[in-house]
MARLUM-412591 format. One record per residue (C-alpha): x, y, z; residue in three letters. Coordinates in steps of 0.001 Angstrom, whole numbers, padded with zeros to 6 digits, always signed. Each point is the difference from the previous one (the first is absolute). Layout:
<bafis>
XYZALA...
</bafis>
This chain:
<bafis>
+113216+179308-094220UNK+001005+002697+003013UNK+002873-002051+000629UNK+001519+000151-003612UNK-000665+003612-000464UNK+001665+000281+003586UNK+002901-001919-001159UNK+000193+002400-003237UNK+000215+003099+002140UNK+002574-001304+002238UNK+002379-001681-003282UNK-000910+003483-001645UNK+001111+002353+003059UNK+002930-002567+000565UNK+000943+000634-003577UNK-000301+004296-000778UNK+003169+001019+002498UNK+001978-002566-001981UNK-001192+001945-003201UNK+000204+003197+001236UNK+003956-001124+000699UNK+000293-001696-003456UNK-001596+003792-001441UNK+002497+002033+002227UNK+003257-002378-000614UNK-001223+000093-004016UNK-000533+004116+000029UNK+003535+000628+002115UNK+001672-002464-002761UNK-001134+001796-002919UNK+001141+003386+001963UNK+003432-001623+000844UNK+000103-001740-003837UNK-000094+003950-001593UNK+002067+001310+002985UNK+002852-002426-000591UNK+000256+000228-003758UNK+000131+003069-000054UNK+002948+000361+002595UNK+001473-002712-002329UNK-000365+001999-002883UNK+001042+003110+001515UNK+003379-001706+001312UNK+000776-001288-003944UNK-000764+003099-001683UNK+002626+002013+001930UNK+002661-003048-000145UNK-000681+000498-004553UNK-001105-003168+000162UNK-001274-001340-002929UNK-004005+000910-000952UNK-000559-003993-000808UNK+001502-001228+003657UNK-001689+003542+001663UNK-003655-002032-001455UNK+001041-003781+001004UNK+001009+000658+003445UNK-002725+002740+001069UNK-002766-002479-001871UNK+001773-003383+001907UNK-000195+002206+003297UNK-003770+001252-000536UNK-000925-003679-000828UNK+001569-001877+002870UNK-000728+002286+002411UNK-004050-000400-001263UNK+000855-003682-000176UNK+001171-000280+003752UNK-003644+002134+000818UNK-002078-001876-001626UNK+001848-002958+001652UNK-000114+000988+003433UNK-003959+001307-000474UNK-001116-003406-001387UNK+001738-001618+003365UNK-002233+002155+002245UNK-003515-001364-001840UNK+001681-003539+000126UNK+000702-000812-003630UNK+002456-002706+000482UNK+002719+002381-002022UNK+002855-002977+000825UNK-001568-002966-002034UNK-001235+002481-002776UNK+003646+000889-000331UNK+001316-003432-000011UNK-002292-000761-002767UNK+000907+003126-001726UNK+003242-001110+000315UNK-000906-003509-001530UNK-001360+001788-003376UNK+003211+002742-000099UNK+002303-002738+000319UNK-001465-002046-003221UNK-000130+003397-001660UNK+003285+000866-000012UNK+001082-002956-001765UNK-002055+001591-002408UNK+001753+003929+000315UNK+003051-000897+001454UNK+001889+002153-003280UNK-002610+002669+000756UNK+001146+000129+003580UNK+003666-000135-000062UNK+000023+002797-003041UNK-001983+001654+002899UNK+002133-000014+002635UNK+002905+000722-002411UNK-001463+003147-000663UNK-000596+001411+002949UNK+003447-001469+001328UNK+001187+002100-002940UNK-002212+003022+000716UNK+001477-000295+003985UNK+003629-000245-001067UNK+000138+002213-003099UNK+003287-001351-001941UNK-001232+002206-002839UNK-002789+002712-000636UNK-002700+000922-002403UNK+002809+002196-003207UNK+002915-002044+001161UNK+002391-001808-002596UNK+000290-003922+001038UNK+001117-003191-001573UNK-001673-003287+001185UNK-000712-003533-001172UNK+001562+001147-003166UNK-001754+003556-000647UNK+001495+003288+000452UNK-002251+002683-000376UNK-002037+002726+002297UNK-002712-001129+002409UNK-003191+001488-000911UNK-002065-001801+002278UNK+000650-002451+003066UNK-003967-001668+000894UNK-000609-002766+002404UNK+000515-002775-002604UNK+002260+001392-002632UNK+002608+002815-000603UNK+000081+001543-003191UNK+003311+000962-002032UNK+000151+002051-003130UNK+003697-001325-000881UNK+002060+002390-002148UNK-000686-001892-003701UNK-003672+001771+000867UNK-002128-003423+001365UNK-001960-000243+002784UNK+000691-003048+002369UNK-002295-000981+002607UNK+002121-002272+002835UNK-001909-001715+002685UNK+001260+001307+003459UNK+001223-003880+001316UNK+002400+000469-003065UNK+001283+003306+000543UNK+000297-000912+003653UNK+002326-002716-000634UNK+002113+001803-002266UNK+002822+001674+000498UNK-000905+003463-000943UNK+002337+002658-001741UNK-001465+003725+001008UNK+002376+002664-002559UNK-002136+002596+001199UNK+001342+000020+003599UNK+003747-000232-001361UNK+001957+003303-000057UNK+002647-001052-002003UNK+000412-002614-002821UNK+003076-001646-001661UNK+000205+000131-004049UNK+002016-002363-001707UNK+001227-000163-003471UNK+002531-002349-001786UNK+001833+001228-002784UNK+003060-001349-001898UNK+002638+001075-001408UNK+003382-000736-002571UNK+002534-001794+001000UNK+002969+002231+000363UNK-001885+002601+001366UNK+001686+002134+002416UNK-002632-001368+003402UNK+001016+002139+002175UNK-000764+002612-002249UNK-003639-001549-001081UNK-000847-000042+003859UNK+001010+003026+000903UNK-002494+001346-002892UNK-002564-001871+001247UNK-000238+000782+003266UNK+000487+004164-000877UNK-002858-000848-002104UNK-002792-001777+002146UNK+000988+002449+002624UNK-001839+002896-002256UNK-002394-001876-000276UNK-003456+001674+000551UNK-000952-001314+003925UNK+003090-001675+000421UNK+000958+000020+004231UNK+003152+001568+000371UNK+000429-001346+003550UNK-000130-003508-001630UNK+002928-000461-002129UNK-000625-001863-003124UNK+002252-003256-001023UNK+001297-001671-002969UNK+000878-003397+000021UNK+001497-002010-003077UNK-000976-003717+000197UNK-000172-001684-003570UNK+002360-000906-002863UNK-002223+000204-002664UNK+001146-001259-003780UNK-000040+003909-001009UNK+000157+001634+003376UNK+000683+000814+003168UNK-002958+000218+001926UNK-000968+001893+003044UNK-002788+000711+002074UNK-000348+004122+001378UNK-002192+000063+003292UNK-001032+003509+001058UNK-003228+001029+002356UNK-002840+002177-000556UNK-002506+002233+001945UNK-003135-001422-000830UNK-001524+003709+001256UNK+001626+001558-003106UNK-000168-003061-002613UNK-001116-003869-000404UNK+002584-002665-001169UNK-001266+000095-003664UNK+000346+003711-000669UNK+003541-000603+001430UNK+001338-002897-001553UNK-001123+001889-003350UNK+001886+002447+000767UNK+003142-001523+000873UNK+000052-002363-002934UNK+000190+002998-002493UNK+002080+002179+002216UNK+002638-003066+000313UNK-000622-000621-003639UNK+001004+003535-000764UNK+002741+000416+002215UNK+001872-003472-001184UNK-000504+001830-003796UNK+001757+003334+001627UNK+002678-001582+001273UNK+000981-002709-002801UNK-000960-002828+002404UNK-001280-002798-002592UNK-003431-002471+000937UNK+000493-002720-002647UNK-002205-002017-002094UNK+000386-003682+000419UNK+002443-001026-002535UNK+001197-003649-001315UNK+002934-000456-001961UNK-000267-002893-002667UNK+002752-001672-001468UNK+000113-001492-003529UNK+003006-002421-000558UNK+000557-000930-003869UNK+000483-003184-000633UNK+002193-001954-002638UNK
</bafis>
């Protein structure tokens, strides 16, 4: 009976310095866990980095750095940490069969979050939606497109998309295609249209607009006026508005006809 109790003692004694290492490594990680997210944090916030990827990177920092304590504290008491992660592995492994759309809209998001090819206010088209992003998550981004909807596109999607960002754009090209009569003076009916785009409201003045006729049309002549913007001072709706009447107004000014489509029938009488 002495000799068990002995060999208690000893396994016992044996066994509290490895604890007492497993508490201290455990304590310093938790220390080092807050410490380190909040440098991470602190290094985001004055880069403006987004409030979603500020959270995800100072949480995935906290966490692995507890992770890698806990790890190396469980070693010292001689939990066999290597097989319990191989059969950890095991179960993870048939699991993400299971979540593998869940993961990769995961790391599409933050991949988005790290590389920032558009922000939370910004005008984008992708996968077929234009609208502003209202809110980019971890497994969806969310576009209120300009008819007034609100599309939610997983992150894989939007990943693998080419992405249009108007926001970041300084300028834009306009385009409009008129027509108009045959034996209509063109040089005349350019010249008219470009003094008129160019007073445009937000029109560039250090890019020079262009006209461009292209089409023999059964009643016209049809051309196409290009002419840029400054997206600071107006968008490319409140523009091309505004040149269509102004053109319209200035053809009526200066006798420059835009025909209706007209056919000509012929009746032949016969005997």
């Amino acid at each position: 009976m002495g000799t068990t109790w002995d060999i208690i003692i000893v396994k016992t004694l044996e066994f509290l310095p490895a604890l007492a290492a497993a508490m201290v490594i455990l304590v310093v990680s938790l220390w080092a866990a807050a410490w380190l997210a909040r440098i991470v944090r602190n290094l985001l916030e004055r880069r403006n980095t987004d409030r979603e990827l500020v959270v995800l990177l100072g949480n995935l920092t906290r966490w692995g750095t507890i992770g890698l304590g806990v790890t190396m504290a469980l070693q010292q008491v001689g939990f066999n940490v290597t097989a319990f992660l191989a059969g950890l592995g095991a179960l993870g492994f048939a699991a993400g069969f299971a979540v593998q759309d869940v993961s990769k809209n995961f790391v599409a998001g933050v991949l988005l979050l790290l590389q920032q090819p558009f922000n939370l206010g910004e005008a984008i088209e992708v996968n077929g939606f234009s609208g502003t992003v209202e809110e980019i998550s971890l497994r969806a981004t969310a576009i209120r497109t300009f008819d007034g909807r609100l599309v939610y596109i997983p992150n894989a999607d939007v990943y693998t998309s080419a992405i249009v960002n108007f926001s970041r754009a300084k300028a834009r090209r306009v385009e409009i295609t008129v027509g108009v009569a045959y034996g209509t003076d063109l040089d005349k009916a350019k010249r008219v249209a470009l003094e008129t785009v160019q007073a445009v409201e937000g029109a560039k003045e250090d890019l020079a607009p262009n006209v461009v006729f292209h089409t023999f049309n059964d009643a016209s002549v049809d051309m196409t006026i290009y002419f840029w913007i400054d997206l600071a001072i107006t968008d490319p709706f409140r523009a091309k508005d505004a040149a269509v009447q102004a053109i319209h107004n200035a053809f009526a000014r200066e006798g420059i006809d835009i025909p209706y489509p007209i056919q000509t029938v012929l009746l032949h009488k016969q005997d």
